[in-house]
C-alpha positions as CSV (number, residue, x, y, z in Angstrom):
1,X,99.7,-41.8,-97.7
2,X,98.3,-38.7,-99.5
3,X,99.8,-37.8,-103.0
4,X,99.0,-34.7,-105.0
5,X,98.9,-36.6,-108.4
6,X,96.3,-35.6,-111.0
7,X,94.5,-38.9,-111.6
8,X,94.2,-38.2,-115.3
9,X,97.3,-36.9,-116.7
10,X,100.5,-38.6,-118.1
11,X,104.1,-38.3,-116.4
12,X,105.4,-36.0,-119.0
13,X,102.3,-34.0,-118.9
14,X,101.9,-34.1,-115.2
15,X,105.5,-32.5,-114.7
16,X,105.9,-30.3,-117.5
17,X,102.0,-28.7,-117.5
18,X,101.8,-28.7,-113.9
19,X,105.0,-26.2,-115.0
20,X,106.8,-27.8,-111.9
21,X,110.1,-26.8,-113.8
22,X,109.5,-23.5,-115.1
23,X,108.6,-22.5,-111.6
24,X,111.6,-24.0,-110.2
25,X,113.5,-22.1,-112.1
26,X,114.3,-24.3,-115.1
27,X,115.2,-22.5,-118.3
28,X,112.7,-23.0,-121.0
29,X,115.1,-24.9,-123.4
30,X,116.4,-26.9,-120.5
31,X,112.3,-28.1,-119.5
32,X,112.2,-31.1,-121.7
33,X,115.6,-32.1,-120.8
34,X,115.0,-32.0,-117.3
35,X,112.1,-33.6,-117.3
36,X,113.3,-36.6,-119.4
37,X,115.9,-37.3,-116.5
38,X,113.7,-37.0,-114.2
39,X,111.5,-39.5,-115.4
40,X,114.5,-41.7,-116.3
41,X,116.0,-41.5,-113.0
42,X,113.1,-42.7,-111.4
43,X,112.8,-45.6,-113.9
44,X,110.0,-43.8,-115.7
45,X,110.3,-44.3,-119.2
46,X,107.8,-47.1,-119.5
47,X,104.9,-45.7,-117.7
48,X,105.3,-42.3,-119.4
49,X,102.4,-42.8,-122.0
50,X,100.0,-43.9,-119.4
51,X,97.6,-42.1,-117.1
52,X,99.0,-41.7,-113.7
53,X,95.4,-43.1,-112.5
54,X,96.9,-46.5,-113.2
55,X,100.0,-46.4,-111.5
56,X,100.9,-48.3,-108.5
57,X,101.4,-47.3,-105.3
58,X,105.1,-47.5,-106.1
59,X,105.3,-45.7,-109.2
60,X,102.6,-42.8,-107.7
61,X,105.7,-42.0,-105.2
62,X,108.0,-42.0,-108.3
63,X,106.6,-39.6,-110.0
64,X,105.8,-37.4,-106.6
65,X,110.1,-38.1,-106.2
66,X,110.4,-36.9,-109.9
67,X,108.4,-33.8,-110.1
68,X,110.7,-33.0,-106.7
69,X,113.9,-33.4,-108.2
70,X,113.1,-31.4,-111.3
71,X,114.4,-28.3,-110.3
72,X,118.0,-30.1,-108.9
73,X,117.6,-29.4,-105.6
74,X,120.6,-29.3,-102.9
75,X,118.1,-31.6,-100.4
76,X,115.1,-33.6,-101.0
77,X,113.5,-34.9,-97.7
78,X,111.7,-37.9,-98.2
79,X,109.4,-39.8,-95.8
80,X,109.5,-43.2,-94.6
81,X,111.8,-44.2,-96.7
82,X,112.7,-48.0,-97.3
83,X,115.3,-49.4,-98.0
């Protein structure tokens, strides 16, 4: 599986300077917001001060479901999902 994830950067970062929600469509003083519930609704919080590099297999497609969701989108289509 092929993720898009900067090896070096932190969740927060990755979302926010990546400027996945201002290109979305976010408002700028909804951004951190947003991204806050994004990372908590992937269960987040506690690898948000360390580098991505790190992250688990699991936790890479986290944050690849989180930077998707930023924007609150009508459909998200995810691939072999399990369940």
């Amino acid at each position: 599986m092929y993720t898009c994830i900067y090896i070096y950067i932190y969740v927060h970062i990755h979302i926010m300077q990546v400027l996945l929600a201002e290109i979305r469509g976010v408002p700028k003083h909804l951004v951190q917001r947003v991204v806050e519930r994004a990372v908590n609704d992937m269960s987040l919080s506690e690898k948000a001060g360390t580098v991505s590099k790190s992250y688990s297999g699991g936790n890479k497609r986290k944050l690849s479901v989180a930077m998707s969701i930023v924007a609150n989108p009508k459909v998200t289509f995810l691939d072999e999902v399990d369940i």
